[in-house]
C-alpha positions as CSV (number, residue, x, y, z in Angstrom):
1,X,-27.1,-1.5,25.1
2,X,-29.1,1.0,22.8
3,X,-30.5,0.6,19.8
4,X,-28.1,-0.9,16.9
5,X,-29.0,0.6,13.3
6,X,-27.1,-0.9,9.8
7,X,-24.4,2.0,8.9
8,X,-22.1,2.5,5.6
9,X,-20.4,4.8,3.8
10,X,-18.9,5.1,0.0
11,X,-15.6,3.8,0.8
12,X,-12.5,4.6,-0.5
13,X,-8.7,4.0,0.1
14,X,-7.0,7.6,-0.5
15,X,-3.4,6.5,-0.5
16,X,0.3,8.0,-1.6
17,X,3.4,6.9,-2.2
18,X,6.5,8.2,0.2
19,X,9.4,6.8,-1.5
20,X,12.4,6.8,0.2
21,X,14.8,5.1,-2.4
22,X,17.4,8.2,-3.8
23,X,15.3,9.7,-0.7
24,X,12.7,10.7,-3.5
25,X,10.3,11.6,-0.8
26,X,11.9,10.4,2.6
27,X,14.4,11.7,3.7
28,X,15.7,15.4,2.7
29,X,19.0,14.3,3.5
30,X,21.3,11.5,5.1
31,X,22.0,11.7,8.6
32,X,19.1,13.5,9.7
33,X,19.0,14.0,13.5
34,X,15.8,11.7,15.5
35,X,13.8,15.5,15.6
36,X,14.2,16.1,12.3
37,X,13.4,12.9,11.1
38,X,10.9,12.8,12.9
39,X,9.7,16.6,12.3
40,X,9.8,15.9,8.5
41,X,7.5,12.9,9.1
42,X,5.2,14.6,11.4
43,X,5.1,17.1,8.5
44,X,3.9,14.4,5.3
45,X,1.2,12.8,8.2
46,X,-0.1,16.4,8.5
47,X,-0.4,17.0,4.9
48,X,-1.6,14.0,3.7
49,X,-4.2,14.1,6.4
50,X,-5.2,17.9,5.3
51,X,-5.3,16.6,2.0
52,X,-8.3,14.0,3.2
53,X,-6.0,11.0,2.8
54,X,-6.4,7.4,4.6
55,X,-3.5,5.7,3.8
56,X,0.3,5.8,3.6
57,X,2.4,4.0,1.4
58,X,5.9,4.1,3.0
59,X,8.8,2.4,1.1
60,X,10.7,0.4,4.2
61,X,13.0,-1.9,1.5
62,X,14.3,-0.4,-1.2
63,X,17.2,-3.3,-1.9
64,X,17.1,-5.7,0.6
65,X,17.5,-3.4,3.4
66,X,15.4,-1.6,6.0
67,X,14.0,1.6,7.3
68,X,12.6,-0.4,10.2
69,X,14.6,-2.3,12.5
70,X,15.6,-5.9,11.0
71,X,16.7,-8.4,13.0
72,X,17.8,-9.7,9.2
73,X,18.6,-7.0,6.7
74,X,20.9,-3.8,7.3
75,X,19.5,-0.1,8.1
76,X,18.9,1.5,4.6
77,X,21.8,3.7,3.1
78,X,19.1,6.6,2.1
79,X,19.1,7.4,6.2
80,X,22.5,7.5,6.9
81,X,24.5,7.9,3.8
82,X,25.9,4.5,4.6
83,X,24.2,0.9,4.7
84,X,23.9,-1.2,8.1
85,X,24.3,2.5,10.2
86,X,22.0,2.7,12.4
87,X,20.2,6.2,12.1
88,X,19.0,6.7,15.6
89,X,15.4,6.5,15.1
90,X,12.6,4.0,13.5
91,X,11.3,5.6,10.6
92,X,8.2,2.7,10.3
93,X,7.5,2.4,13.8
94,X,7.7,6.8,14.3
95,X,5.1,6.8,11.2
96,X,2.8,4.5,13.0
97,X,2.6,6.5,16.0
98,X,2.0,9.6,13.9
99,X,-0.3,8.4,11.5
100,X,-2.5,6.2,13.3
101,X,-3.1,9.0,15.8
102,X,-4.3,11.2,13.1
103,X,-6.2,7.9,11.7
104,X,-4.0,7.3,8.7
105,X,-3.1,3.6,7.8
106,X,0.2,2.8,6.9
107,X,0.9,0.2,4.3
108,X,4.4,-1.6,4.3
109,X,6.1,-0.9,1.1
110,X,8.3,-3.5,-0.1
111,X,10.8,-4.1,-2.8
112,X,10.9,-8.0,-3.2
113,X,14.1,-9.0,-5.5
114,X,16.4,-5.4,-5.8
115,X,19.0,-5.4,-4.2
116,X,21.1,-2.8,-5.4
117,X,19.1,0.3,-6.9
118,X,21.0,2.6,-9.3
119,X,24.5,1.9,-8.8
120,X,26.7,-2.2,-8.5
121,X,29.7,-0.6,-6.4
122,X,27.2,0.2,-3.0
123,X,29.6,-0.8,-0.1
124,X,26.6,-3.2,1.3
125,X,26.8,-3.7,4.9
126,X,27.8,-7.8,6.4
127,X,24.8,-10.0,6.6
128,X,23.4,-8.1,3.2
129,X,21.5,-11.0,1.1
130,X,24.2,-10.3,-1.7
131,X,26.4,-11.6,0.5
132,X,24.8,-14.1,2.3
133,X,23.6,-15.5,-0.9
134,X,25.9,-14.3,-3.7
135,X,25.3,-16.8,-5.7
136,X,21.9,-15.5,-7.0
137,X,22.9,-11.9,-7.2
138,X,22.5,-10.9,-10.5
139,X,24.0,-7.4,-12.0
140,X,21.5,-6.0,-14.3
141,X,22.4,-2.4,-15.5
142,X,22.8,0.0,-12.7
143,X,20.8,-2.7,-10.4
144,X,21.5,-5.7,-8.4
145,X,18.6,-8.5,-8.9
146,X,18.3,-11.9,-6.5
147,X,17.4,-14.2,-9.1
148,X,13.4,-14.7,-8.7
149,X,13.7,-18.5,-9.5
150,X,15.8,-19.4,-6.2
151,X,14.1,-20.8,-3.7
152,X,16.2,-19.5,-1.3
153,X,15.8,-15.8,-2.5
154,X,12.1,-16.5,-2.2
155,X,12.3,-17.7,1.3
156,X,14.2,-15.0,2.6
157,X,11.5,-12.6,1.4
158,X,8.6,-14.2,3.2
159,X,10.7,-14.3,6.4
160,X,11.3,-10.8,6.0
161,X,7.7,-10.2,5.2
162,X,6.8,-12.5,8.3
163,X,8.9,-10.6,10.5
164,X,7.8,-7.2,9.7
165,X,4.3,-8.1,9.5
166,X,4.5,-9.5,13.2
167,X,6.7,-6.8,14.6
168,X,5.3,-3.7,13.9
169,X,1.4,-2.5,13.9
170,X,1.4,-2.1,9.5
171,X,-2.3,-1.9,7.8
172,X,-1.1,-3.1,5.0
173,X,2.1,-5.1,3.0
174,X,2.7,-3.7,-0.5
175,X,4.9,-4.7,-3.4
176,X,5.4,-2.1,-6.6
177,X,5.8,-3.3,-10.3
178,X,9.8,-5.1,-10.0
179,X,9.6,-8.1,-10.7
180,X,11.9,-9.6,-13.4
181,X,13.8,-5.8,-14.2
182,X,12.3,-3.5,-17.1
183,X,14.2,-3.8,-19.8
184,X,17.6,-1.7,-20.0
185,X,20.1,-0.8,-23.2
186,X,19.0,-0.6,-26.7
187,X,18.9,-3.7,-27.8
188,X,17.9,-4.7,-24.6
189,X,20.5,-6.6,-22.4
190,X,19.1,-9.5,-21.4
191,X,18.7,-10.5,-18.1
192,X,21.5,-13.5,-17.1
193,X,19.2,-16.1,-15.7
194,X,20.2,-19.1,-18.1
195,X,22.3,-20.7,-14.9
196,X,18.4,-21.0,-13.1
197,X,16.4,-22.0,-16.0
198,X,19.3,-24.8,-17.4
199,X,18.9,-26.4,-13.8
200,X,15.2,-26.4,-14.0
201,X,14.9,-28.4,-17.0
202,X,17.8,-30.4,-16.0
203,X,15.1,-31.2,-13.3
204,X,12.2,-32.5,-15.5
205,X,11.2,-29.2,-15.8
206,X,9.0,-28.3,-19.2
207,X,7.6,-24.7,-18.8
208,X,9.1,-22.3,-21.5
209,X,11.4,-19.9,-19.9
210,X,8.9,-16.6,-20.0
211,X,6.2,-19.2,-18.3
212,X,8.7,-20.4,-16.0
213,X,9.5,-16.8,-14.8
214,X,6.1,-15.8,-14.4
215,X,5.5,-19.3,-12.5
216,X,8.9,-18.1,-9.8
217,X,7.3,-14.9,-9.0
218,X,3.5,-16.4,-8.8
219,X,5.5,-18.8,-6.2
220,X,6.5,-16.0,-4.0
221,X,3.4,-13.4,-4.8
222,X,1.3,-16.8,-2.8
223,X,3.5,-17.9,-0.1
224,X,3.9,-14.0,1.0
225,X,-0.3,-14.1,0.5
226,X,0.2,-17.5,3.0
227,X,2.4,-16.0,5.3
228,X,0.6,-13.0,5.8
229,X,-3.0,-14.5,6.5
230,X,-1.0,-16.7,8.9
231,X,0.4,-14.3,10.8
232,X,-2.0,-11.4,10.7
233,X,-5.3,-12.1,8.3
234,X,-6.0,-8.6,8.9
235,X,-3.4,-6.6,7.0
236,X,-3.9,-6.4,3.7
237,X,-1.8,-7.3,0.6
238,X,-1.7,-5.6,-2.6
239,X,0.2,-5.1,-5.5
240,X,0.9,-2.1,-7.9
241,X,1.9,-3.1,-11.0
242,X,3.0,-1.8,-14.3
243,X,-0.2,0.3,-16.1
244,X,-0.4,-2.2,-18.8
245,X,-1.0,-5.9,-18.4
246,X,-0.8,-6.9,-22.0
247,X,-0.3,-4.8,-25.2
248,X,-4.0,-4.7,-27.1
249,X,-5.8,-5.4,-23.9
250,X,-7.6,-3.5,-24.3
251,X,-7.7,-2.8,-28.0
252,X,-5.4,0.0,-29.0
253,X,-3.3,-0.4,-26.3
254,X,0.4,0.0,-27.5
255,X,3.4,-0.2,-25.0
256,X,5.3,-2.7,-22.3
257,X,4.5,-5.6,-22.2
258,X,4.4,-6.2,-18.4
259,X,3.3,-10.2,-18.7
260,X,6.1,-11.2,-20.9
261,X,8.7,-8.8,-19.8
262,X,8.7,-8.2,-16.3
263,X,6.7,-11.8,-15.9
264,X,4.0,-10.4,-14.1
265,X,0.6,-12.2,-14.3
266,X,-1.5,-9.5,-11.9
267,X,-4.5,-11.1,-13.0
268,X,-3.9,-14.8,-12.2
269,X,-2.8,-13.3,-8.6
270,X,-6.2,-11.8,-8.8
271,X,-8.2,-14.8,-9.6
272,X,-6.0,-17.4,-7.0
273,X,-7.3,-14.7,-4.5
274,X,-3.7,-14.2,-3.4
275,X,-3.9,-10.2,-3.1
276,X,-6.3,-8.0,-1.9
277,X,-6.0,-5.0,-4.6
278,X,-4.3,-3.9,-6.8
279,X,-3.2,-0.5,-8.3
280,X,-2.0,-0.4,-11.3
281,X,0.0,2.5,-12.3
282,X,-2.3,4.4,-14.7
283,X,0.8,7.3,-15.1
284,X,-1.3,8.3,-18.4
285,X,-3.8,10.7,-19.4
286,X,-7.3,10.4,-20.6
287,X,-5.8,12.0,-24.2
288,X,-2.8,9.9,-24.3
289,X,-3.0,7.8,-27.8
290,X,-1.9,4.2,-26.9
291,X,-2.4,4.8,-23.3
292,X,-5.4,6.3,-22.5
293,X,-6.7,6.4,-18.9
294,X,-10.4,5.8,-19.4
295,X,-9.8,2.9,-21.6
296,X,-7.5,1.4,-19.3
297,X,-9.1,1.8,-16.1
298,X,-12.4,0.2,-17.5
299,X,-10.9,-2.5,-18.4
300,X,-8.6,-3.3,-15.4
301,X,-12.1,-2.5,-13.0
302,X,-13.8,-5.5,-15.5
303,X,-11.6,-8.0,-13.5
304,X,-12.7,-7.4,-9.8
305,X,-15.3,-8.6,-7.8
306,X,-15.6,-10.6,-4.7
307,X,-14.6,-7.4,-2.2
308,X,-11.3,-7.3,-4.3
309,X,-10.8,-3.5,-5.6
310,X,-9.0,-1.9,-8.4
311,X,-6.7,1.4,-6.8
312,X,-5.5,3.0,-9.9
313,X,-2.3,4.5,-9.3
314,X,-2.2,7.7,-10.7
315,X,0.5,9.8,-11.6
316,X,1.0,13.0,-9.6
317,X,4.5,13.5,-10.6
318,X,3.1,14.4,-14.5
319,X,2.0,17.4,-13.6
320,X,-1.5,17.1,-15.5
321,X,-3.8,19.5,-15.1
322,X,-6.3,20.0,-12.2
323,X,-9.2,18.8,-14.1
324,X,-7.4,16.0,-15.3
325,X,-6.8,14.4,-12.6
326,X,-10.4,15.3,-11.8
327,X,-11.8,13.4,-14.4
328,X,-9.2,10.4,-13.9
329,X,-10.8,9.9,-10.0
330,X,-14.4,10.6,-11.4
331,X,-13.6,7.6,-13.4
332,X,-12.4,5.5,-11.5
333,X,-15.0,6.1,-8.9
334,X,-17.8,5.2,-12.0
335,X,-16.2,1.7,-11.6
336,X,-17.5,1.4,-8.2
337,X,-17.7,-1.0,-6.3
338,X,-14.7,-3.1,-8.6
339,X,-13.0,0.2,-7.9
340,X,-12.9,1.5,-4.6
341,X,-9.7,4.2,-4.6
342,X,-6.5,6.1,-5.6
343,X,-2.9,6.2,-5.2
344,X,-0.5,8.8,-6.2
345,X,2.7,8.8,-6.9
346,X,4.5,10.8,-5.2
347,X,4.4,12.7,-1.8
348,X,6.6,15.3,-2.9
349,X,4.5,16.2,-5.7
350,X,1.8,17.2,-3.7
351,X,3.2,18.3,-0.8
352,X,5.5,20.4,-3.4
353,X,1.9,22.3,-5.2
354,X,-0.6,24.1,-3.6
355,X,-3.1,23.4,-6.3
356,X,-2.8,19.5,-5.6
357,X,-3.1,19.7,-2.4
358,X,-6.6,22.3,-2.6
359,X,-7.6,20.0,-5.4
360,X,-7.1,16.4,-3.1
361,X,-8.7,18.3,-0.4
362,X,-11.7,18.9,-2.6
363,X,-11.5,15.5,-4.1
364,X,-11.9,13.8,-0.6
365,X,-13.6,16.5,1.4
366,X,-16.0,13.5,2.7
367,X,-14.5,11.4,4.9
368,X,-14.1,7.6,4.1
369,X,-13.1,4.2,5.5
370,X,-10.9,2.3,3.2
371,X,-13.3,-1.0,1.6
372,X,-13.0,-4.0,3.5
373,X,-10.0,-6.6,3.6
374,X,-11.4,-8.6,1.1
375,X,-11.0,-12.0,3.2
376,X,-12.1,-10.5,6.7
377,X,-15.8,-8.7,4.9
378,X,-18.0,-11.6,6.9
379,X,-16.1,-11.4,10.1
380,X,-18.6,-9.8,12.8
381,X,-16.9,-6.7,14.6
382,X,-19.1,-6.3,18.1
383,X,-20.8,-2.9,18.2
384,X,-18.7,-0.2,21.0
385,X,-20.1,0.5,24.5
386,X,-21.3,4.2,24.3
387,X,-21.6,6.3,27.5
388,X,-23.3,9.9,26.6
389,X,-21.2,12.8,28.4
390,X,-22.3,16.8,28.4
391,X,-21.4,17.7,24.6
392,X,-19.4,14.2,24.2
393,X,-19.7,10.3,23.6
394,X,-17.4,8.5,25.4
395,X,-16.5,4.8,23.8
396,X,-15.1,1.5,25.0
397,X,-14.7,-1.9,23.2
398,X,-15.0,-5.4,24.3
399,X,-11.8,-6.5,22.4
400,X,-10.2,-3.2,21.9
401,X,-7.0,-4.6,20.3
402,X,-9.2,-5.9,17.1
403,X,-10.4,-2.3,16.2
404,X,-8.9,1.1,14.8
405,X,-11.3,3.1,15.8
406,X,-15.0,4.3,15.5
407,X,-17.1,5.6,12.9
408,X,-19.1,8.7,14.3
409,X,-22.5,9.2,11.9
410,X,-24.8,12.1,12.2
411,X,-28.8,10.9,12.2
412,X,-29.8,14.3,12.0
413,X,-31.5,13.9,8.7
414,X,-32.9,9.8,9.3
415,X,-30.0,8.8,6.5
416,X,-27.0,8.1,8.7
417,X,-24.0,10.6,7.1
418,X,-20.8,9.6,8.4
419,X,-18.8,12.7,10.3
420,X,-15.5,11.4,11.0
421,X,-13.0,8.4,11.8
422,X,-12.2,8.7,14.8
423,X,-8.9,6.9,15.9
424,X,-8.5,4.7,18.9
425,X,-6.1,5.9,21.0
426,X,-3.0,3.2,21.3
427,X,-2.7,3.5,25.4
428,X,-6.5,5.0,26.5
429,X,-9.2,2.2,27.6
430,X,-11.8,4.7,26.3
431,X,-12.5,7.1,23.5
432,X,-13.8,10.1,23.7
433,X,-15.2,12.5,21.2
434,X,-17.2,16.1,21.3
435,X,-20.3,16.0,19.9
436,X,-22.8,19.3,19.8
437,X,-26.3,18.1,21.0
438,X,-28.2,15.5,18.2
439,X,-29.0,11.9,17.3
440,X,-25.7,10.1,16.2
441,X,-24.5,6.4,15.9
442,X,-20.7,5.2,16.8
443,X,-19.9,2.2,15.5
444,X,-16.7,0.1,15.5
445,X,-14.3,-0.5,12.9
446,X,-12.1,-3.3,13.2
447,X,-8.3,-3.1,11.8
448,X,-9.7,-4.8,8.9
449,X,-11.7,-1.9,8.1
450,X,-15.4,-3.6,8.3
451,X,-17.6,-1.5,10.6
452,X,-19.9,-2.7,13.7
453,X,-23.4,-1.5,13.8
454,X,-23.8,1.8,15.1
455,X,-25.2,2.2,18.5
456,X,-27.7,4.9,18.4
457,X,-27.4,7.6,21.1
458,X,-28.3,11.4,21.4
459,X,-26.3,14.0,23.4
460,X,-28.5,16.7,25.0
């Protein structure tokens, strides 16, 4: 073994949205062949990775169905045009390949209670949770909602989570901002969940109603958080909600109230330790009155600590300036280490500009790990075996299904200055990587994204 030295690195999670419900992002079309699919997807892991990006956000259940293959909910209608068809391929488990060979995580993005998005007359395909449980469907608008306060909606979610968190290789489980829906109709409808709420207090029950909702979807938002440390501690969970948690927090902060009306409490999910991040969607600019961005990224970066990280989402789809969005990443990068990242919403937007995608590019022209799984920071990742080749390193690990990859640092100047990620292969025993004559360390870095020591070798 040769000598271990300490290595880091500012980390940073560099994620994107690809949503795939109205095929915003994902696909161009229904029905596209396997190639194509696959060819469009092999296109947004190229970009994304030219645009120094670490992590994909892909939207696999957009109401109750799948863009993976379920053994419980129906293919997706955004592949085929219809729900339950099979489309020919595996969108999740073709990104995988693609992005884990170029080093990209891929986060699971889930829809928890929709079940119909945009229109109440989809033909939904047998075994569809609106069918199997009916009784909790609930028409709001142009959406279907399960009712967040049945247990049995809540159960099928964690199985689903369970499932797809044990059958495919994700980095990450993701839920966005629906909760109880956003409000729709002026005056707003409201939403029909008396039938749930009469039975609760019929039970002994004594919350108020808006405390009772916010106490169904705390009940899911922890037994997903369960489920997933049960079955894979290493992936992490995170949640993106709505930009403002409370009207006046912090002062002069006008708008939704996200707490009351959707009854999402991201902060007490935050202090039960139940998620890992979050990202809430900071859509704003640093000039919008009521909403400003700096105001409201300071104060959501105020509640982290502990390895947990604030990932502001931030609006690509605005169209702000360059130097906007500049300034909005400077900032949240001065919250460091509460804040450790960005997401943008959405693909299309940058993949759509060439000024986005120079400006990411120059954003994140320094490679970086994404921080640590909050809950896996203090497990020890053994240091690689290096073997020193003509121009190369060559790499092996003790438990090579625990790691992603290696870290590959330049000592060149004493200060070790990280080079690249560098993948593990899914099938090779061994790594390895070119390397012009020098001092470098490789380290390890485990699929929860904490690094080995780096084992100090020079190629001649």
């Amino acid at each position: 073994a040769g000598l271990l030295v300490p290595v880091s690195h500012p980390r940073e999670l560099r994620g994107v949205w690809i949503a795939t419900v109205s095929r915003i992002d994902f696909p161009s079309a229904a029905g596209l062949s396997p190639a194509a699919a696959r060819a469009e997807l092999a296109g947004i892991v190229e970009t994304a990775a030219d645009a120094g990006l670490n992590a994909l956000f892909f939207h696999v259940r957009t109401e109750s169905d799948a863009l993976y293959r379920s053994a419980r909910e129906p293919w997706s209608r955004f592949l085929s045009g219809t729900q339950g068809v099979d489309p020919g391929y595996d969108p999740l488990d073709t990104l995988l390949d693609l992005a884990h060979a170029r080093g990209l995580e891929v986060h699971a993005w889930v829809n928890p209670y929709r079940a119909m998005a945009g229109s109440t007359s989809v033909a939904t395909a047998p075994g569809h949770i609106t069918r199997v449980l009916p009784q909790h469907a609930i028409p709001y608008g142009a959406n279907v909602i399960m009712d967040p306060s049945a247990s049995a909606v809540r159960d099928w979610v964690v199985a689903e989570v369970r499932d797809l968190v044990t059958s495919y290789d994700v980095d990450g489980l993701h839920f966005d901002d629906y909760f109880y829906p956003y409000p729709t109709g002026t005056p707003a409808v409201a939403f029909n969940d008396d039938a749930g709420y009469r039975g609760y207090v019929a039970d002994g029950g004594t919350l108020a109603k808006p405390d009772w909702r916010r106490s169904n979807v705390n009940a899911l938002v922890e037994q997903v958080s369960q489920a997933i440390t049960q079955v894979k501690p290493d992936v992490r969970f995170g949640i993106s909600p709505f930009g403002i948690y409370r009207p006046g927090q912090p002062p002069g902060i006008t708008g939704l109230d996200a707490y009351e009306t959707l009854a999402c409490d991201s902060l007490h999910w935050l202090r039960q330790g139940w998620v890992d991040y979050l990202a809430p969607q900071l859509y704003w600019s640093t000039t919008t009155p009521g909403q400003r961005f700096d105001l409201l990224v300071d104060w959501w970066a105020q509640h982290f600590g502990g390895g947990r990280t604030l990932m502001p989402g931030l609006g690509l789809y605005r169209g702000f300036s360059s130097s906007e969005y500049r300034t909005q990443v400077s900032l949240s990068r001065a919250e460091a280490p509460n804040a450790a990242g960005q997401v943008w919403f959405s693909y299309s937007n940058l993949a759509g500009s060439a000024a986005y995608k120079a400006l990411l590019a120059e954003l994140y022209s320094r490679p970086a790990l994404p921080p640590p799984v909050a809950t896996r920071r203090a497990v020890p990742v053994p240091a690689p075996q290096v073997s020193v080749l003509p121009g190369a390193l060559s790499a092996t690990h003790v438990q090579p299904s625990t790691i992603r990859g290696y870290t590959l640092y330049s000592l060149q100047t004493g200060t070790p200055a990280l080079l690249r990620f560098v993948p593990r292969s899914v099938l090779a025993a061994h790594t390895t990587v070119t390397a012009p004559p020098g001092r470098y360390a490789l380290a390890a870095v485990s699929r929860a994204d904490v690094e080995s020591q780096g084992v100090v070798v020079d190629v001649p």
